[in-house]
C-alpha positions as CSV (number, residue, x, y, z in Angstrom):
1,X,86.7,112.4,113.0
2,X,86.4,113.7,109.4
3,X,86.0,111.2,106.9
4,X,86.5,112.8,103.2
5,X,85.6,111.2,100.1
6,X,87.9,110.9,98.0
7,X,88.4,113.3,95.0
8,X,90.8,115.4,92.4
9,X,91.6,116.9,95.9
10,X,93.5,113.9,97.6
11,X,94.8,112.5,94.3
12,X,98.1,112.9,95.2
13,X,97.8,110.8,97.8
14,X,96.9,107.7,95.5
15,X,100.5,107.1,94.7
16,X,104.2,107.4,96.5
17,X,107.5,107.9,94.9
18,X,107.2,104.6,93.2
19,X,105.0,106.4,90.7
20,X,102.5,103.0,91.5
21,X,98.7,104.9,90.8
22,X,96.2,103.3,93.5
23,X,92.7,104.0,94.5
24,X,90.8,104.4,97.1
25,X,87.2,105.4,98.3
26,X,88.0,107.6,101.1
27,X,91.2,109.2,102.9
28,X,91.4,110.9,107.0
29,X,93.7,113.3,108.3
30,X,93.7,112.2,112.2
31,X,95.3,114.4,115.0
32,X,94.5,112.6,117.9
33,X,95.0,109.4,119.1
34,X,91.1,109.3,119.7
35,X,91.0,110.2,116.0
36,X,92.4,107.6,114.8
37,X,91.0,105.2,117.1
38,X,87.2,106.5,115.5
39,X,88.6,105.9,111.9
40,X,89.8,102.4,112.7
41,X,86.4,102.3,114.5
42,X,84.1,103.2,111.2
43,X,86.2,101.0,109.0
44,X,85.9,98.1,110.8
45,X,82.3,98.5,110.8
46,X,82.3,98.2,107.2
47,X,84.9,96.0,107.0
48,X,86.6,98.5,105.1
49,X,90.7,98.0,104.9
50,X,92.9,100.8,105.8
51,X,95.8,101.7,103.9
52,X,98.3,103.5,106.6
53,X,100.4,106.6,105.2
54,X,103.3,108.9,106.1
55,X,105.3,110.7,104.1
56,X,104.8,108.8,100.9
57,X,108.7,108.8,100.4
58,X,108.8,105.2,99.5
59,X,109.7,103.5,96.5
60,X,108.1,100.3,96.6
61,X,104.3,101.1,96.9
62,X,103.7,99.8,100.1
63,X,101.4,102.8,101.0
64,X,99.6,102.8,98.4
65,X,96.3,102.5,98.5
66,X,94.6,99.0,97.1
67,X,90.9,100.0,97.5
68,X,89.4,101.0,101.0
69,X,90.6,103.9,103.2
70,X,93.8,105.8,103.5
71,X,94.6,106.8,107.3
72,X,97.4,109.2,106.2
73,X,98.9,110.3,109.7
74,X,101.5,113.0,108.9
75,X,99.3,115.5,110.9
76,X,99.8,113.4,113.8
77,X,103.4,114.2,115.0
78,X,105.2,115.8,117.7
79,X,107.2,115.0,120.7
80,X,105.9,112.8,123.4
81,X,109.0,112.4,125.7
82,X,112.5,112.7,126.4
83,X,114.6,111.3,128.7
84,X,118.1,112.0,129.1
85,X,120.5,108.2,129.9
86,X,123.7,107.8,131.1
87,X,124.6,106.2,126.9
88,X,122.6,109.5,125.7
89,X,118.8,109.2,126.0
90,X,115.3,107.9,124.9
91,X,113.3,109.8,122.8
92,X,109.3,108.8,122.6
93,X,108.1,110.6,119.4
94,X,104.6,110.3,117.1
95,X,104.4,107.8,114.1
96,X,103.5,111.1,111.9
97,X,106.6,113.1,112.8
98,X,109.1,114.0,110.1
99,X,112.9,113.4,110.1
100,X,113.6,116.7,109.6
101,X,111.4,117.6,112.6
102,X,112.4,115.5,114.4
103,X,115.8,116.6,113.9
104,X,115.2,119.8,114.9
105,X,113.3,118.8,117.9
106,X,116.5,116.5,119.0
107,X,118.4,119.7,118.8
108,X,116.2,121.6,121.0
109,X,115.9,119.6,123.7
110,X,119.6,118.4,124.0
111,X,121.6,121.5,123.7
112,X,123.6,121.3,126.9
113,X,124.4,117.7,125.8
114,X,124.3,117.7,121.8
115,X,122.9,114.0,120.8
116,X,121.7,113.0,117.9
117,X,119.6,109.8,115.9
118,X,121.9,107.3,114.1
119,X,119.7,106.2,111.4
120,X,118.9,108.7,108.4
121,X,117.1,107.9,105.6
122,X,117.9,109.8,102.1
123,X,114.2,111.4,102.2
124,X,114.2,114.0,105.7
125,X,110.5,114.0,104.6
126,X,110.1,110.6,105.7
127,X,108.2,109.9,109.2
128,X,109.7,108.3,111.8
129,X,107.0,105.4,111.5
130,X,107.6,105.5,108.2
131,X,111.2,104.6,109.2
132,X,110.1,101.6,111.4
133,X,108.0,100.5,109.6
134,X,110.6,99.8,106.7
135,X,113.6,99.6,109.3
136,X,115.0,101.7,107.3
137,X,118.8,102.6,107.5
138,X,120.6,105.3,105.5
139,X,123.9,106.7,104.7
140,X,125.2,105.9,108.3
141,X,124.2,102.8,108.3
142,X,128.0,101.6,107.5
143,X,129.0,102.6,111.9
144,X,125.0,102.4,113.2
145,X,123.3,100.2,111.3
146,X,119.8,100.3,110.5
147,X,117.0,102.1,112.5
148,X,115.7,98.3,114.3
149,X,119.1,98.7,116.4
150,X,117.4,102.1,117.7
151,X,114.2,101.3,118.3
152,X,113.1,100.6,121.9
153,X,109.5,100.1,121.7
154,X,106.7,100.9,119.4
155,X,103.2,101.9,120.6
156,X,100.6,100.1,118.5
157,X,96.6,100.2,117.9
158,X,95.1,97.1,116.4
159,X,91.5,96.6,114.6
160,X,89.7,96.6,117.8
161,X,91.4,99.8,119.2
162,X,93.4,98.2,121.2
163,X,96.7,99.9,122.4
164,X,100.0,97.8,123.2
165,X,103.1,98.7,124.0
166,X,105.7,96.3,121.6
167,X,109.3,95.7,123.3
168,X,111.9,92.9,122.7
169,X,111.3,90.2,120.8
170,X,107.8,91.3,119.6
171,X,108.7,94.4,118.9
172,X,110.7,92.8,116.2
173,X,107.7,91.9,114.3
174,X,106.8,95.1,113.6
175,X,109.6,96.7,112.2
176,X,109.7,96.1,108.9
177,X,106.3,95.3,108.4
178,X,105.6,97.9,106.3
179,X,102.1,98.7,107.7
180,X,100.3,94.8,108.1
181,X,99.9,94.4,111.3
182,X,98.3,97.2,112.7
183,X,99.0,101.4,113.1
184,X,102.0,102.6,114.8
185,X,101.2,105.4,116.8
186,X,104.7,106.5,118.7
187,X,107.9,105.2,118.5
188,X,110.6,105.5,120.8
189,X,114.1,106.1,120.2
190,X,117.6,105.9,121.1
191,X,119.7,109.0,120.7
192,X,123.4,109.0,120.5
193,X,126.2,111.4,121.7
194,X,126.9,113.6,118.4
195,X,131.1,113.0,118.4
196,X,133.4,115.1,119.3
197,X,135.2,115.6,115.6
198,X,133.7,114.5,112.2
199,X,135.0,114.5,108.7
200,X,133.7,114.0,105.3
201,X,136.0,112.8,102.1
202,X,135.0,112.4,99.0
203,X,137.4,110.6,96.4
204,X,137.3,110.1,93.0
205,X,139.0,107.5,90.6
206,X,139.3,107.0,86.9
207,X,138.8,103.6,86.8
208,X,136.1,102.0,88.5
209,X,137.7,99.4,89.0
210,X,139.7,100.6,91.3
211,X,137.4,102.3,93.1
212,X,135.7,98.9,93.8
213,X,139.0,98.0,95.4
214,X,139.2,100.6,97.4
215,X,135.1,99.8,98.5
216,X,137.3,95.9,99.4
217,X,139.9,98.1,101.4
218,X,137.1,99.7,103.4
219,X,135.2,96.6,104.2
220,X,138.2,95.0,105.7
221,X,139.1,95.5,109.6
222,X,142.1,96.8,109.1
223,X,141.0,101.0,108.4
224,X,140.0,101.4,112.3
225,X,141.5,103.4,115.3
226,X,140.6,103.0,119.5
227,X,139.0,106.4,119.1
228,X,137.4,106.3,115.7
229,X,135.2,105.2,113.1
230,X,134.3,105.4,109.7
231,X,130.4,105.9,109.9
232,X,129.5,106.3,106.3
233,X,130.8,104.5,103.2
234,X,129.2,105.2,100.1
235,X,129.5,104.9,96.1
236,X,128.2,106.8,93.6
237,X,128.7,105.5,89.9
238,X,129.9,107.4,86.5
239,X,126.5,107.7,85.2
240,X,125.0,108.8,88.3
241,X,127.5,111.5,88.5
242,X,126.9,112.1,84.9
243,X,122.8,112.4,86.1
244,X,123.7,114.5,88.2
245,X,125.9,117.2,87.1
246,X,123.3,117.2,84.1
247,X,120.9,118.4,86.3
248,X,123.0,120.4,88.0
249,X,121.6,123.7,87.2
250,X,118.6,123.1,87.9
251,X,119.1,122.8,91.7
252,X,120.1,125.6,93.8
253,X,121.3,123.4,96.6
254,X,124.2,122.3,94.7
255,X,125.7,125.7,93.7
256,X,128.3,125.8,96.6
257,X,129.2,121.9,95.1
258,X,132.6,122.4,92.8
259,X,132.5,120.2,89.9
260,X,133.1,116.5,89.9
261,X,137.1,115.7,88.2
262,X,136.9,115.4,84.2
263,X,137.6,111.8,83.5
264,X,136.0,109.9,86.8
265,X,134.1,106.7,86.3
266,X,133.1,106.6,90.6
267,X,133.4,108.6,93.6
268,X,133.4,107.1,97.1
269,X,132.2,109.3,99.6
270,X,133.1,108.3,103.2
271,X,132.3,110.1,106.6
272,X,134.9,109.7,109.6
273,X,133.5,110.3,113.4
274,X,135.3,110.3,116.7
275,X,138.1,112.1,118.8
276,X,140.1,114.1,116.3
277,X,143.5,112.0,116.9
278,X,141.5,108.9,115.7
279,X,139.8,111.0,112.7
280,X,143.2,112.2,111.6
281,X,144.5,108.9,111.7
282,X,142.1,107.0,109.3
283,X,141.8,109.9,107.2
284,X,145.5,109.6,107.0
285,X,145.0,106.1,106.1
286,X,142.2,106.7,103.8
287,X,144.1,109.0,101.6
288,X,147.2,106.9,101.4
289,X,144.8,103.6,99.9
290,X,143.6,105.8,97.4
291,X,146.2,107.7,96.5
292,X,148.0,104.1,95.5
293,X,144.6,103.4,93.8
294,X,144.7,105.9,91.2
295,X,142.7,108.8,93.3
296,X,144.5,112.3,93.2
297,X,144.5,113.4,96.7
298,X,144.6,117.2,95.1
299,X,141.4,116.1,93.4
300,X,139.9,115.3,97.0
301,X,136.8,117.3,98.5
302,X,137.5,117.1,102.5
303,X,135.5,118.6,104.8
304,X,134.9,118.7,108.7
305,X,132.4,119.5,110.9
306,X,128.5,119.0,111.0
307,X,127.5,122.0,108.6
308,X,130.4,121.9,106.3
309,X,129.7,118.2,105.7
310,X,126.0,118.9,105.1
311,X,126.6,119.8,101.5
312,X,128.5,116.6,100.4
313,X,125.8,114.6,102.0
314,X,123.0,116.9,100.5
315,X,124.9,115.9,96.9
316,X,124.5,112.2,97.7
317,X,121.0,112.5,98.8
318,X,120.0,114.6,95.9
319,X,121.1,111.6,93.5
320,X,118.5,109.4,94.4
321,X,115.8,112.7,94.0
322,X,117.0,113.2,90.7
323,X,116.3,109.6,89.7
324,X,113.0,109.5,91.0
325,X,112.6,112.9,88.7
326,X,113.7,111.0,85.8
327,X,111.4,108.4,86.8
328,X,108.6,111.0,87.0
329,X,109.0,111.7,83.2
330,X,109.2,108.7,81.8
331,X,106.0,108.0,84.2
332,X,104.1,111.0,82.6
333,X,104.9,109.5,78.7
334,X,103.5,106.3,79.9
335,X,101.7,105.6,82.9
336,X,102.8,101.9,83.2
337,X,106.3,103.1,84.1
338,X,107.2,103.1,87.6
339,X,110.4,102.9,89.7
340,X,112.6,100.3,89.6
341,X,115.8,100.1,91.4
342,X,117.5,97.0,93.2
343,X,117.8,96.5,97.1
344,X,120.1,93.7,97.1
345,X,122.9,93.0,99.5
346,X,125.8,90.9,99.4
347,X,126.6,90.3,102.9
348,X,129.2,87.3,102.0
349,X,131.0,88.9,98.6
350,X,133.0,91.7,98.7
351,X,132.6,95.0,96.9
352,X,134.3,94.2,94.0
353,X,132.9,90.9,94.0
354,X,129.5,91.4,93.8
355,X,130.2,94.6,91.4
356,X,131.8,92.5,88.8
357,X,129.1,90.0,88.9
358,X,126.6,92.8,88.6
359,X,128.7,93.5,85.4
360,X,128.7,89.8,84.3
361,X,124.5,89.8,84.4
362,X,123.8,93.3,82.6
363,X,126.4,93.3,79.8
364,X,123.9,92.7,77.3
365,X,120.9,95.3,79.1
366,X,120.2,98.8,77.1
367,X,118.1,100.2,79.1
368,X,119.7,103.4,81.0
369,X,120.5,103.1,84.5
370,X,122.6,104.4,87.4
371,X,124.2,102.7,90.0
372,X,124.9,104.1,94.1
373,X,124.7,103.3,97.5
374,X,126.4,101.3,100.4
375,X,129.4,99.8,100.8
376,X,129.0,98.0,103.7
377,X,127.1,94.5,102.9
378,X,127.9,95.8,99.6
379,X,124.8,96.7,98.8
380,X,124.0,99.5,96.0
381,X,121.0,100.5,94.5
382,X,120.9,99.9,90.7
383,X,118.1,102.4,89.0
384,X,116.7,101.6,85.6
385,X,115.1,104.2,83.4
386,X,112.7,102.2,80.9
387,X,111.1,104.3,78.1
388,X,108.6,101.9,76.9
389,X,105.8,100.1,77.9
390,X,108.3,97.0,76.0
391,X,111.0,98.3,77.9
392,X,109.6,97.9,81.4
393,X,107.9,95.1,81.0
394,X,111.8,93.6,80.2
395,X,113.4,95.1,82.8
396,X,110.8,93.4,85.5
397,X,111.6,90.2,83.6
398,X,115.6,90.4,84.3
399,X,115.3,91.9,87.9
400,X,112.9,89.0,88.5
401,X,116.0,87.2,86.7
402,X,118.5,88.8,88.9
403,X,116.3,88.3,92.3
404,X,116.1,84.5,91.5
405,X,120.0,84.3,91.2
406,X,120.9,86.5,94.0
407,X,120.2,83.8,95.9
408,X,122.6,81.4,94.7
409,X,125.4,84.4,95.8
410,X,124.5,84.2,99.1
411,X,122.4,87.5,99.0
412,X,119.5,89.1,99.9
413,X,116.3,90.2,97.5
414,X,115.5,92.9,100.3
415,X,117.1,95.2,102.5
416,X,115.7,98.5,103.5
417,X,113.3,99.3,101.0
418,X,110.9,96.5,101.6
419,X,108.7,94.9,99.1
420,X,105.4,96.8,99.2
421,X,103.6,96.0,96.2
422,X,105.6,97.2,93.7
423,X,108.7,94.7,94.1
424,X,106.3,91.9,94.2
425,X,106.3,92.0,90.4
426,X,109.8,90.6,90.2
427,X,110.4,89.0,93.7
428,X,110.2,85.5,93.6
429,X,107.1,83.9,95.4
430,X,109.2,81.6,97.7
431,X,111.3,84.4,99.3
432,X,112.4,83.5,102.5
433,X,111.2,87.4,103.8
434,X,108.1,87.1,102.5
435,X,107.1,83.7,103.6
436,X,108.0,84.9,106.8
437,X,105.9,88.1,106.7
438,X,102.8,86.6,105.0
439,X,102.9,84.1,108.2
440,X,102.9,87.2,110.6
441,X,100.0,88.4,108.5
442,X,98.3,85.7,109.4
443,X,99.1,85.6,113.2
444,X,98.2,89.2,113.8
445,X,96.1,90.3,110.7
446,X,94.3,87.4,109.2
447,X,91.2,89.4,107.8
448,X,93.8,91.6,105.5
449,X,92.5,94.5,107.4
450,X,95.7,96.5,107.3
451,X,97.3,97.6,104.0
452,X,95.8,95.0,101.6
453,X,98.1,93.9,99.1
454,X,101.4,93.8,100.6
455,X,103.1,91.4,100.5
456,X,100.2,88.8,99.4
């Protein structure tokens, strides 16, 4: 066990992408199971909380430290497992392992029968306990959903050292608990056949408004075939585009990336998986809707196959990076600024419904934002870019705003981003999620041992 106290050393580890500062007295590194077992082991002693970590990719502050210890476990990863199943196979993996590891890992061990994991989060430097602990989703959430649907069991130390083994309904309680209840050593997954043909489309339209429509036309039943699916569904507003191709330069990953159509106010971005007949015929689909929407099909970027795709999906995931840069500098002018960005869905309004109403509620807001994400639940991410100390402090005042009405929409104040203990600034007190997680605090973690400060 190695203990460190903490210094200018560990400071990055004090904060996550959230830009939220925290402090703490101490910070471990463990390898072993027995490692961790002998941290838990001191701090209980002391009755010292423990503030779990991964890969510090999330937005919401939830592993940020509030005092106490960090347990950061990213040096505890690696495969445990794999065992090959008749729908693909089940892969037991450490909390501390990353997605792009694990990735590669997937690959290695399933070459004669190529499989892959459904859920991927924008941030490949995210750990997979990272990911159940948030139940994270992803871009593919739109065919897989989110990550809960692929996790089979979690393995789980408590205060006392205790190892359990979490499966059905229990299980259930964990992910998404964003570190309260106790450490997640492994997780174990299910892997999916990769499919046979896949294809990525991007479109782009001059009017938003239409593009919204064409988000309506995708959310309906009718775009489906026996042998296909549409697996990814996502939209990427004017002045993220504009974000983005400002930045442009300044990223090397993007120089294959043609530039986006003068004149477009949204892109959709959809990915198509399946046998080929059934890709070709949505695709064919696909690009008839739009077309009578106002998209050019020349205008289209269509690609197919896993690698050729990978650039069109490395563009989407490098929009949220480059808000969370622009966050970073507005951070550094003044160190009250932190991230804020929506994670509401609208499971009962359609695209263009809950876009419009979006519309309705920020007509009179100044401060800069972008808007991207899902289509399915229609759930987008709204980022806002507040200069001022005056400035943020009125944004949180209108998101609380917005979170109190959501509600009356039939939506949701949280989907895959959690609450940590940055969103708790805005998030109404009587939130239905966070009653519910404050009385699993209590079942399982009464003494705030675990992450202090989420949630409560």
């Amino acid at each position: 066990m190695n203990l460190l106290k903490m210094s200018s050393d560990w400071k990055d580890y004090l904060h996550d992408e959230s830009k939220l500062e925290g402090a703490a007295e101490s910070i471990s590194f463990p390898k072993t199971e027995q490692e961790i077992a002998e941290v838990i082991a001191a701090m209980n002693e002391t009755q010292t909380p423990i503030t779990i970590q991964g890969g510090k990719t999330g937005i919401v502050g939830a592993a940020v430290p509030a005092g106490g210890h960090i347990m950061n476990l990213s040096e505890y990863c690696g495969v445990e497992r794999f065992e090959a199943t008749e729908e693909g196979g089940l892969l037991t993996v450490r909390a501390g392992t990353r997605l792009d590891n694990l990735n590669q890992e997937i690959a290695r061990l399933t070459v004669d029968r190529p499989l892959f994991f459904p859920s991927q989060p924008t941030e490949t430097t995210a750990t997979i306990g990272g990911v159940a602990a948030t139940a994270a989703s992803g871009i593919q959430a739109f065919g897989y959903g989110n990550a809960s649907q692929y996790v089979s069991a979690v393995r789980v130390m408590d205060k006392n050292g205790t190892i359990t083994e979490q499966t059905g309904e229990a299980l259930q309680d964990y992910l998404g608990s964003e570190g309260m209840l106790g450490v997640i050593l492994s997780v174990t997954i299910r892997l999916l056949p990769v499919p046979t043909e896949q294809w990525g489309i991007a479109f782009f339209f001059p009017e938003h408004e239409c593009a919204w429509k064409f988000a309506d036309f995708i959310q309906g039943t009718d775009v489906a075939s026996e042998t296909a699916t549409i697996t990814v569904a996502e939209y990427i507003g004017q002045a993220a585009l504009a974000m983005l191709e400002k930045r442009k330069s300044q990223m090397s990953k993007l120089d294959d990336i043609p530039p986006v159509p003068e004149g477009t106010e949204a892109m959709i971005y959809l990915e198509i998986a399946g046998e080929e007949d059934g890709v070709e015929e949505i695709a064919g689909v696909l690009m008839e809707a739009a077309a009578e929407l106002g998209s050019d099909p020349d205008q289209a970027w269509a690609l197919s196959g896993e690698s050729e795709m990978e650039g069109l999906r490395v563009f989407r995931h490098v929009i949220p990076e480059t808000a969370n840069l622009l966050v970073e500098e507005n951070h550094r002018n003044d160190a009250q600024i932190t991230k804020l960005s929506t994670d509401y869905g609208f499971s009962k309004a359609s695209f263009s419904q809950m876009m419009c109403w979006y519309e309705e509620q920020m007509q009179d807001w100044t401060t800069e934002r972008i808007v991207f994400g899902h289509i399915g639940g229609s759930h987008v991410h709204w980022n806002f870019f507040p200069k001022t100390a005056e400035e943020y402090q009125d944004c949180l005042t209108k998101l609380k705003w917005l979170a109190i009405n959501i509600r009356l929409q039939g939506g949701c104040a949280a989907q895959e981003n959690g609450f940590g203990k940055l969103k708790r600034k805005w998030i109404p007190v009587e939130n239905f999620r966070m009653g519910a997680m404050r009385r699993l605090k209590q079942q399982y973690d009464p003494q705030c041992f675990w992450n202090p400060q989420n949630y409560y």
